[in-house]
N, C-alpha and C positions, 0 to 999 in steps of 0.2 A: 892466206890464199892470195895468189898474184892475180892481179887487177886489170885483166884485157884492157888493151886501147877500146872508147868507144869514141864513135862519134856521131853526129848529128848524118840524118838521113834526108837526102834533097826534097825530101816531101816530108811535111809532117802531121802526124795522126794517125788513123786508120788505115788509108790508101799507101802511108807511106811503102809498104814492105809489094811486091810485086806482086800483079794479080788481083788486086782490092779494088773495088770502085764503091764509091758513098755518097749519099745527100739528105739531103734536109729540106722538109716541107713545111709550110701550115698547115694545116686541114681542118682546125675550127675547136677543136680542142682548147686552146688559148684565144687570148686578146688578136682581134686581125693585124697580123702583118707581123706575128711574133714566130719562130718557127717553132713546131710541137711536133713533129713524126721523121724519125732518122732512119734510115737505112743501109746495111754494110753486109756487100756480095762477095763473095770469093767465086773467082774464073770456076775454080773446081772444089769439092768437096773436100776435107781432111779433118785430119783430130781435131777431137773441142778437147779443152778441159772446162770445169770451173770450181766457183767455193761462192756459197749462199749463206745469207744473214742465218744466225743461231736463236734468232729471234722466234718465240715459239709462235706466233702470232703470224703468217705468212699469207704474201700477195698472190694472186693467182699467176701471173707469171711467173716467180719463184715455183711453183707446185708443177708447173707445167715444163720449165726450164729444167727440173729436176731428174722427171721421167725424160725426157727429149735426151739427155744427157749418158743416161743409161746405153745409147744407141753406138755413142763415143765418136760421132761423126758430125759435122757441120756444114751450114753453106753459105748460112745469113744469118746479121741479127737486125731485127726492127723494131725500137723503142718509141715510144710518146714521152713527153711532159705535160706537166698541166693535171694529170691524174693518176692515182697513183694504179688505183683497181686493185685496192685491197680493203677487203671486209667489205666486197658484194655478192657475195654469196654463189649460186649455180651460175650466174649470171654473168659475172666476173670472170666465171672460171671458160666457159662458150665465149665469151668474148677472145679469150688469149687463143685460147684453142683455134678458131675460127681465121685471127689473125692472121696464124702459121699456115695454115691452108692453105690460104689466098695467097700468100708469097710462096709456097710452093708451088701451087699450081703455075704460078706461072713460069718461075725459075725450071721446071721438071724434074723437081725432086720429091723423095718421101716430107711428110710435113714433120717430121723428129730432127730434122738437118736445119730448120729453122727455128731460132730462139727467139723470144719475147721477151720484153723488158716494158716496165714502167714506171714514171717516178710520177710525183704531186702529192695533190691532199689524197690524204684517205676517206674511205667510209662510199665516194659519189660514182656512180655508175657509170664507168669507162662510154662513150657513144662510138660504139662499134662502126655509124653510116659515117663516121669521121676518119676512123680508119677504113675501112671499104672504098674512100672518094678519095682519098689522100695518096692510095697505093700504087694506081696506074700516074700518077705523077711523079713518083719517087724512082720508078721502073724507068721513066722517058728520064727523068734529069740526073740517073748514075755517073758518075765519072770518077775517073783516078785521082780529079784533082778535089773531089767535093768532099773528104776530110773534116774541112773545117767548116761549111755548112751541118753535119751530122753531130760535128762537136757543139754545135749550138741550138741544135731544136733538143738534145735530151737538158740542158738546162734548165733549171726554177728559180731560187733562191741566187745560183751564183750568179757573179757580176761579172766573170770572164770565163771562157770556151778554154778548156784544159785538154790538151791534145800533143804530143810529142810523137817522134819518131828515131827510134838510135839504129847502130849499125856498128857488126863488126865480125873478122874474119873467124869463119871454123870450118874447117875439113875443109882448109883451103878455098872456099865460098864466102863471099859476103852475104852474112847473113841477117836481116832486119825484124825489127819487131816497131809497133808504130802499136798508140793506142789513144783511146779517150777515156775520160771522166768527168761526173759530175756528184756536185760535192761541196754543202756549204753549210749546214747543220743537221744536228745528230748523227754528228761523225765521231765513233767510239767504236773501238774493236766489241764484238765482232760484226760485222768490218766497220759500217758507217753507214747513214742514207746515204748509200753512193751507189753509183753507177758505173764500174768501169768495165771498157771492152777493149781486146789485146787483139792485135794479128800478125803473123808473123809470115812469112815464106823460107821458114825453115822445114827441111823433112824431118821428122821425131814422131818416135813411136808415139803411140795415144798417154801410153800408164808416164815416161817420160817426159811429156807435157802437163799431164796431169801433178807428178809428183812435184814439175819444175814450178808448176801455179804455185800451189802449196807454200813452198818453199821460199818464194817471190810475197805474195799477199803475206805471211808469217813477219817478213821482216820488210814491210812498208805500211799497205792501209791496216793494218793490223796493229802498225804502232805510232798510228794518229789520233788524237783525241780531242775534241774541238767544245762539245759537251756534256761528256757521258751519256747521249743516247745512241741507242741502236735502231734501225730502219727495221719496217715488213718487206721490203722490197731489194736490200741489199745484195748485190752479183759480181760478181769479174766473173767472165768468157775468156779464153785466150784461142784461137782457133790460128791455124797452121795448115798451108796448103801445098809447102813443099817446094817451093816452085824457085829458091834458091837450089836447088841440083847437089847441096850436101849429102854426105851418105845420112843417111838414117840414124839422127842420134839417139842414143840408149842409156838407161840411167847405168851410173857405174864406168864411164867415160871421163874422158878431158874433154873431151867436145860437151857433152851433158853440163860438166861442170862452169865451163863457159857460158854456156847456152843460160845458168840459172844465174850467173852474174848479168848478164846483158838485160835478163826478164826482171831482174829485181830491179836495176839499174831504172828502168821504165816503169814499172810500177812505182819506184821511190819518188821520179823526179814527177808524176802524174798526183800524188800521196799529198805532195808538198806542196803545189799549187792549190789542191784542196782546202791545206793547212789558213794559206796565203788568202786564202779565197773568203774563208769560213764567216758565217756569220756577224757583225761587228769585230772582226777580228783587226788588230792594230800591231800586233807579234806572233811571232812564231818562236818558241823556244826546243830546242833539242834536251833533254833529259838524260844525259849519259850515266849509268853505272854501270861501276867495276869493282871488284875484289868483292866478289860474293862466295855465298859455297854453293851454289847451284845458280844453273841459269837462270830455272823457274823462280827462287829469288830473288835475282836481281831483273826481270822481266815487273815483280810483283812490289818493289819499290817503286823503280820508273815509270808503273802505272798509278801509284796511289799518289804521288807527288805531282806527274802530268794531270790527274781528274779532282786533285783538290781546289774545292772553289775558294780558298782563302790564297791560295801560291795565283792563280790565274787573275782573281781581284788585285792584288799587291804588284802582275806585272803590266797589269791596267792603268795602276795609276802610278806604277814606275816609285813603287815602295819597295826600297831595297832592305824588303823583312824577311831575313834568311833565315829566322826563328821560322818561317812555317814552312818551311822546307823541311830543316830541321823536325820538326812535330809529325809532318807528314812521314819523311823516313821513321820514324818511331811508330805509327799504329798501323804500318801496313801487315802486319803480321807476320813479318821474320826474323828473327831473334839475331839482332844486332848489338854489337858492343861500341855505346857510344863513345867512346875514350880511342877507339880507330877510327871514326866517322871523319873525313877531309871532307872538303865542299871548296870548289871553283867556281868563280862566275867568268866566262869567258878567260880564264887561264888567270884571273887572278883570283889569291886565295883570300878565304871567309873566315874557314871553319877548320882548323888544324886541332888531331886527336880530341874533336866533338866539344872545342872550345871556340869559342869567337874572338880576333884577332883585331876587335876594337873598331873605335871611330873611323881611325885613316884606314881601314880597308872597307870601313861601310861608307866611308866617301866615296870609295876607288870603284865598288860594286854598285851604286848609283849611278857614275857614266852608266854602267854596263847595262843598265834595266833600262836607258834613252833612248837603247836600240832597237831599231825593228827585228834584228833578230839575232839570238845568241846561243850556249849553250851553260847548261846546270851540270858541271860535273860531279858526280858521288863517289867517291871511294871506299869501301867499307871495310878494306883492311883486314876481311877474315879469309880470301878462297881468294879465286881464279876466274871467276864468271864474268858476264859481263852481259849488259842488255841498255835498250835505249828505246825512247818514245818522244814523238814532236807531240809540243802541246800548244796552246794557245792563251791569249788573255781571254776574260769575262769583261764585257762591255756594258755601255749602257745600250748601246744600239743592239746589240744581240735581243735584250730585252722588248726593246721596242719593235723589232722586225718579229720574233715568236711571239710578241701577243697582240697579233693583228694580221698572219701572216694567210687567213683563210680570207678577209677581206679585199 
């Protein structure tokens, strides 16, 4: 598929795309003077889409963002940090509810057109008079330019505000898409503790944005893996208000088909700051395979190989052990002919017809584990497929930030 020019958009984040204003408060939520309550307004109303953690186990915002969603319409999203507000029972669930209200009522919209989000610990009872005192603040300090205030009060764990903004032509309009995330452990498909939110000022039917999320989250936060856990609280939003004057894209287009490169595009490069971000993380490795017989199987290597703790320890401490690479493409469960199996570490080889090509190449793949970040190529020599996932090293510092990380 041919690969639109993008490029960076003179604003970046949420506000970037026209129409958007956002900020960021304290409200008491967190430690004073940290920010914990984000907010992000579009001039006017238009399609949401989204995609929620598969996590049986779910936040009351998740439950509430669900139903809201069903409406297929948006106006605002306003998140906390610091809590997550999940596994508090009725209480949790009026607290989200209650939220959307109150930013309706004052916006002048239905309360289904505003979305709720939460991240922190689990289990502790959201303080509703935090968000209730926090809202008429967020209302007075909106701006076009406050992006990157919003990208930093839904923060916890991460250590940098991950916010971009791309751009680029269709149906003769420049068209924008800007977003945020947050994101720094138990990030494993499906999706990750994460938080991301998308806006665009492109016109596109609702099911066309919906389909284009999809499509976008499938082949970004979907193919990041930082621990193998998954979140109660996991969301991407993409909401769209039109207000680039393109005709109305529709799935089964060239404009559609652009539109789902520019959204991937953003969601990847937001995916990978996550990656970058992740808990003790020290690397980022790419996991590329190819020559499978089905996508689904080479999706189902690339992921047993990204969440093995022995491939992630060995890029920790820069052990260039291609044997467990090796071991991992073996028990993922698809019937692999090791005598085809190749293996690349950054374009130099390893592993030719599922042998090992000795000392002076496990010299040569030793630089290659020095680097903060590279790629695992697989070959499997049977099909035509192909699939990829970023993964991360196991630290000692991961260890030490999750078993302490309530205190």
């Amino acid at each position: 598929m041919h690969q639109p020019s993008f490029r960076k958009s003179p604003r970046q984040g949420v506000t970037a795309p026209a129409g958007f204003k956002a900020t960021g408060v304290h409200c008491g939520i967190k430690k004073a003077g940290l920010l914990d309550l984000a907010l992000v307004v579009s001039e006017r109303s238009g399609p949401i889409a989204g995609v929620f953690t598969r996590n049986r186990i779910v936040a009351a915002p998740v439950i509430l963002d669900r139903l809201h969603l069903r409406h297929r319409r948006g106006r605002a999203f306003i998140i906390n940090s610091g809590n997550a507000n999940a596994c508090t029972g009725p209480a949790g669930t009026t607290t989200a509810r209650r939220t959307a209200q109150l930013v309706a009522r004052v916006l002048g919209v239905p309360p289904y057109e505003v979305f709720v989000g939460s991240t922190g610990v689990i289990g502790r009872p959201l303080p509703f008079t935090c968000i209730r005192d926090g809202i008429p603040r967020l209302m007075k300090e909106l701006g076009a330019r406050g992006g990157h205030l919003a990208a930093r009060a839904i923060m916890t764990t991460d250590l940098h505000p991950k916010h971009v903004g791309l751009q680029t032509k269709i149906g003769g309009r420049i068209v924008t898409i800007g977003g945020m995330a947050k994101g720094s452990g138990m990030i494993h498909p499906d999706m990750a503790t994460m938080l991301g939110y998308l806006t665009t000022d492109a016109a596109i039917t609702r099911s066309a944005l919906q389909r284009a999320l999809t499509l976008a989250v499938d082949n970004s936060f979907n193919c990041i893996s930082v621990d193998g856990d998954t979140s109660t609280n996991d969301t991407v939003l993409c909401l769209a208000n039109g207000l680039a004057g393109n005709r109305a894209i529709s799935t089964g287009t060239s404009d559609f088909r652009r539109f789902v490169q520019l959204l991937t595009k953003t969601c990847e490069t937001l995916a990978l700051a996550i990656c970058r971000d992740g808990e003790g993380v020290t690397k980022v490795v790419k996991i590329a395979v190819s020559g499978a017989d089905t996508a689904k199987q080479a999706h189902q290597i690339a992921q047993t190989v990204a969440t093995s703790n022995l491939v992630k320890t060995a890029l920790f401490g820069e052990d260039a052990n291609w044997g467990r690479v090796m071991a991992a493409i073996g028990r993922a469960g698809v019937p692999v002919i090791q005598g085809k199996v190749d293996i690349w570490f950054d374009g130099v080889a390893m592993v030719k017809h599922g042998v090992g090509l000795g000392p002076a190449a496990e010299r040569r793949i030793a630089q290659v584990f020095k680097q903060k970040e590279f790629t695992i190529a697989i070959r499997l020599g049977s099909g035509r497929h192909q699939s990829h996932m970023w993964t991360t090293d196991l630290s000692y510092d991961y260890v030490r930030i999750n078993a302490s990380y309530r205190s």
